[in-house]
Backbone as a ProteinNet text record, in pm:
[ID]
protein_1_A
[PRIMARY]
XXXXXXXXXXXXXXXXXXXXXXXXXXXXXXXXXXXXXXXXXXXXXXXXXXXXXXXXXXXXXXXXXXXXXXXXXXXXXXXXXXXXXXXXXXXXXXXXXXXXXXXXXXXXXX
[TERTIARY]
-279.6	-402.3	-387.9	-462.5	-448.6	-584.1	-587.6	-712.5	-600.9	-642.3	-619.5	-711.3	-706.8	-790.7	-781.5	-870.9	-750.1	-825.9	-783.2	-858.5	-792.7	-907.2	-883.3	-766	-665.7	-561.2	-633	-673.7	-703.3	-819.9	-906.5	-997.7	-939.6	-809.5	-672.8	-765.7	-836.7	-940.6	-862.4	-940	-812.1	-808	-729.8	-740.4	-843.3	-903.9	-1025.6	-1093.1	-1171.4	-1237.4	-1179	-1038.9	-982.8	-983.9	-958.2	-970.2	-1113	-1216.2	-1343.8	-1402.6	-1340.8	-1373.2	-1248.2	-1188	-1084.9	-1141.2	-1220.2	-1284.3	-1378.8	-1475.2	-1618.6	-1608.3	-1461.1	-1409.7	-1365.6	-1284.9	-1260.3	-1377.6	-1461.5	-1538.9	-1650.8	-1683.8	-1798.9	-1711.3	-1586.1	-1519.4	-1488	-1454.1	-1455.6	-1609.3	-1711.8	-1818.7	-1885.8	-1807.6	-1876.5	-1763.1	-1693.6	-1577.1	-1612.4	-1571.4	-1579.3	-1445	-1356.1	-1262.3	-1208.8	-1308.2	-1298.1	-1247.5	-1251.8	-1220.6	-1058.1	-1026.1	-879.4	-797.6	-824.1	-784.6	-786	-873.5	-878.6	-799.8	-784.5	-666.4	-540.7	-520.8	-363.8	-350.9	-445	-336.3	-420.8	-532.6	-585.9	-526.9	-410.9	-329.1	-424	-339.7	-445.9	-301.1	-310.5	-274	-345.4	-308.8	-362.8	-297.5	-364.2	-317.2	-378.3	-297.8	-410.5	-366.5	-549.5	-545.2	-505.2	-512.3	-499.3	-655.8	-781.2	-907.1	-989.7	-1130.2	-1229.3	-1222.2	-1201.1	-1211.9	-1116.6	-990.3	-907.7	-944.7	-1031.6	-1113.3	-1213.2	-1303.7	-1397.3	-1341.9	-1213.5	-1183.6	-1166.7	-1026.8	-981.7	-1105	-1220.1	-1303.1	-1374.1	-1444	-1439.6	-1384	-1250.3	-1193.8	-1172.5	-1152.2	-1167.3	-1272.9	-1373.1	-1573.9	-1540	-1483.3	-1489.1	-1426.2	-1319.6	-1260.5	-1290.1	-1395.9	-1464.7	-1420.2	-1334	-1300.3	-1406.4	-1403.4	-1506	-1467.8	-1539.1	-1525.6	-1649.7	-1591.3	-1673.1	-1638.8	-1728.3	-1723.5	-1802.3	-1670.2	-1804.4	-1823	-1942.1	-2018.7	-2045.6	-1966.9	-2044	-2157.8	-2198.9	-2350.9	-2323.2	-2181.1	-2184.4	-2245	-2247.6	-2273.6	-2135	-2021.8	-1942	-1816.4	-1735	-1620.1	-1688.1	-1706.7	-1736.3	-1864.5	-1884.6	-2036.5	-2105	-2229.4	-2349.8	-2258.2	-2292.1	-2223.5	-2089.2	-2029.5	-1866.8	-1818.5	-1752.2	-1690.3	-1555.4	-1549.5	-1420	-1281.6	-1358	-1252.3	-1302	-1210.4	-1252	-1166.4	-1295.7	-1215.6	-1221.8	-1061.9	-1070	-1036.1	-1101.1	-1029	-1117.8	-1066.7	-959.7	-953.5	-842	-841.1	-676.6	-644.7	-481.2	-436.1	-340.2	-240	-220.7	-202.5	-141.7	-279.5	-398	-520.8	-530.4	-528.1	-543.5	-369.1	-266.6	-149.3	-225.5	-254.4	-267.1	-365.1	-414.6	-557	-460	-359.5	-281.5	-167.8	-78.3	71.3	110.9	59	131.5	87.9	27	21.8	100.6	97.6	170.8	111	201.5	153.9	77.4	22.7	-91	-29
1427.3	1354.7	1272.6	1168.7	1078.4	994.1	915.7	823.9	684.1	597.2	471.9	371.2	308.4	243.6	91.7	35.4	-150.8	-240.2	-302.5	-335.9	-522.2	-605.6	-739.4	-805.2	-856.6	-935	-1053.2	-1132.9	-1241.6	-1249.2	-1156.9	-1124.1	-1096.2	-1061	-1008.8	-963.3	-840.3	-767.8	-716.6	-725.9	-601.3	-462.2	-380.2	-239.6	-183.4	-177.1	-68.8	-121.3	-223.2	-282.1	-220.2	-253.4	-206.8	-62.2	42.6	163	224.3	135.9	182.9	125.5	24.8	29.3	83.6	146	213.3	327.5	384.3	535.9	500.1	426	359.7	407.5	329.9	322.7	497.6	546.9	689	757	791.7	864.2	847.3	717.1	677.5	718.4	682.9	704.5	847.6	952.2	1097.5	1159.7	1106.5	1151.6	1157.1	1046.1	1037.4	1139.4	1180.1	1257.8	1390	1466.4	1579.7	1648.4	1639.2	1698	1662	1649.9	1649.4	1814.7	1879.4	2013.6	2076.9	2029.6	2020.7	1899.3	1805	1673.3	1707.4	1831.1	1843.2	1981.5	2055.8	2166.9	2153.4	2008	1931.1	1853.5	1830.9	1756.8	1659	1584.8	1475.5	1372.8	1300.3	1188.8	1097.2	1012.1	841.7	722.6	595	540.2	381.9	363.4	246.6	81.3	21.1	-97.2	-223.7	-313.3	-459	-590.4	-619.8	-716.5	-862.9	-976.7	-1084.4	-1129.8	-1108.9	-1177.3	-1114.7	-1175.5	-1124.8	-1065.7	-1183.4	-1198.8	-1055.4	-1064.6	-958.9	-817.4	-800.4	-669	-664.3	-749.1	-728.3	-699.2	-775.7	-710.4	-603.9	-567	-404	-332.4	-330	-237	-247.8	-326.4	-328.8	-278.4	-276.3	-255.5	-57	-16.4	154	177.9	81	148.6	116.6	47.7	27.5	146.4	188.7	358.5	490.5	461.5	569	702.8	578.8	623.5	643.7	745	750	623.3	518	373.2	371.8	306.2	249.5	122.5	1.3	-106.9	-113.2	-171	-183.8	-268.6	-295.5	-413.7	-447.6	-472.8	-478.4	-508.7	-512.2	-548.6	-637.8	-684.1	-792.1	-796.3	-663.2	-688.3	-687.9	-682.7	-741.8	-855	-839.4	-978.3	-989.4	-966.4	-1091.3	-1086.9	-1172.3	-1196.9	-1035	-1107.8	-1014.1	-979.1	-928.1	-912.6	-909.5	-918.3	-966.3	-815.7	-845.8	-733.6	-745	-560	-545.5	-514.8	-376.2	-259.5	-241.1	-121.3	-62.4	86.4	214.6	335.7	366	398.5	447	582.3	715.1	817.7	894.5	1033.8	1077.7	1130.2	1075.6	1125.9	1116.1	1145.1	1149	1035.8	1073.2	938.8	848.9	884.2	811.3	708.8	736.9	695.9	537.1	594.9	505	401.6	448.2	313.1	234.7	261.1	152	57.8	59.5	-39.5	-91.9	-9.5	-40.3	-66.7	23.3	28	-130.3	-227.1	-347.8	-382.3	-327.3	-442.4	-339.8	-440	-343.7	-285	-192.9	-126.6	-209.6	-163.4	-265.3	-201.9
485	458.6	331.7	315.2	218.5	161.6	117.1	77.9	2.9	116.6	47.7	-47.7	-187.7	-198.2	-232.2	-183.3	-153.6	-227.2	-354.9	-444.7	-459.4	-471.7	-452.2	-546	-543	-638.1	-670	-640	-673.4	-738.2	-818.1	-919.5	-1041.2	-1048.8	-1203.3	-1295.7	-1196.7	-1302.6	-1426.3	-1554.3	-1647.9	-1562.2	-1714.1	-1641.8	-1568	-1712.7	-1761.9	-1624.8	-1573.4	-1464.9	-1340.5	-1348.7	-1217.7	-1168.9	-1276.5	-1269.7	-1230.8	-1306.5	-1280.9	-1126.7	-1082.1	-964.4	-849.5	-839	-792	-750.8	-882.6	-892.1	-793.8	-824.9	-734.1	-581.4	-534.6	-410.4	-375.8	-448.7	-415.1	-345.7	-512.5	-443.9	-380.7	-338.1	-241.5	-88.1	-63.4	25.5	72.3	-45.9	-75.5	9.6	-80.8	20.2	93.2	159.9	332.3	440.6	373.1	464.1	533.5	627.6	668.6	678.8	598.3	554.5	422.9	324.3	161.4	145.1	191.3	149.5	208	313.8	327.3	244.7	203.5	144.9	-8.1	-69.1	-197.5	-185.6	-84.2	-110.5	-95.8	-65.7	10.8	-170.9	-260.7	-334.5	-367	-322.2	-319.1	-331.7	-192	-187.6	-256.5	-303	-321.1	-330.7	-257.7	-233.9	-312.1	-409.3	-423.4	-367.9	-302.2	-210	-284.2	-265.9	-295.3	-198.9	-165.5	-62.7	-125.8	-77.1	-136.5	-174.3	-78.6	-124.9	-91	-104.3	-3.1	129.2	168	325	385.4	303.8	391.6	338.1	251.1	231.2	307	339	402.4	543.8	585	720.7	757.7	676.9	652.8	659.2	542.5	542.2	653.9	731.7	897.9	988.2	983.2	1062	1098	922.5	914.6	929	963	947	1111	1208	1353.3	1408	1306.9	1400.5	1352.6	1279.5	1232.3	1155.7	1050.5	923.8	805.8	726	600	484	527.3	388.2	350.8	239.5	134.9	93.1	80.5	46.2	-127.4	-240.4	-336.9	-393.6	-434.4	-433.8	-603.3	-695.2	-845.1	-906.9	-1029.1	-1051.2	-1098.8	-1149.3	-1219.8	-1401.8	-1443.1	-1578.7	-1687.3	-1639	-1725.1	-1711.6	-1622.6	-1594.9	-1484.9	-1364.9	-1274.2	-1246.1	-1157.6	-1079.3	-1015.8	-1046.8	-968.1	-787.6	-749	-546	-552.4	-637.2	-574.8	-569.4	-390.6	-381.1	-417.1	-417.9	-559.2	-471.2	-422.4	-342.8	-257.8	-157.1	-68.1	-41.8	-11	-19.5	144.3	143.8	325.1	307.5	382	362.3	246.6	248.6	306.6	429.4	514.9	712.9	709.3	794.9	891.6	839.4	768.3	714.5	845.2	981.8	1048.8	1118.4	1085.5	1105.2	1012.7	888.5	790.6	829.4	837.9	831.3	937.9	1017.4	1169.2	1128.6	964.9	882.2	829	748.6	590.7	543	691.2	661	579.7	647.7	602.8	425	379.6	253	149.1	13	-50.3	-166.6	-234.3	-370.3	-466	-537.5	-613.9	-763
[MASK]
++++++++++++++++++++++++++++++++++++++++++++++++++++++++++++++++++++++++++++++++++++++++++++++++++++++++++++++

């Protein structure tokens, strides 16, 4: 089991931003799950991924919300580097590694 979380490149958030929305994505993704409790006695995989933009986050995260994966889409408030709405990340998981590649296998390490 694993948890991927796929965070936008083309925003070149700093750290501190990136980490805090990374977390956002985890555990909004963490608690929609029905196996957070095997996934937290396995180790709590995490996989961090990065898309190229919007658009291909908003797909991905579509696409794990169409096979009825536990996601999370997140949405910022916009009170410090970017805009009010702009989405950041997205948390898939945690489910069957082999669930989540057939969204993810292709992109790469972030």
């Amino acid at each position: 089991m694993k948890q991927v979380i796929l965070i936008r490149h083309d925003l070149k958030l700093p750290k501190g931003k990136l980490a805090a929305q990374a977390a956002h994505a985890s555990v909004e993704a963490a608690l929609k799950s029905d196996k957070l409790n095997v996934w937290r006695m396995q180790g709590q995989a995490k996989i961090v991924l990065k898309v190229q933009d919007e658009r291909e986050l908003v797909h991905l995260f579509q696409k794990a919300k169409n096979k009825g994966l536990p996601v999370s889409l997140i949405t910022d408030a916009g009170h410090t580097v970017v805009a009010p709405g702009t989405k950041t990340a997205v948390g898939i998981g945690p489910a069957d590694d082999d669930e989540i590649d057939l969204i993810t296998a292709n992109l790469a390490l972030l």
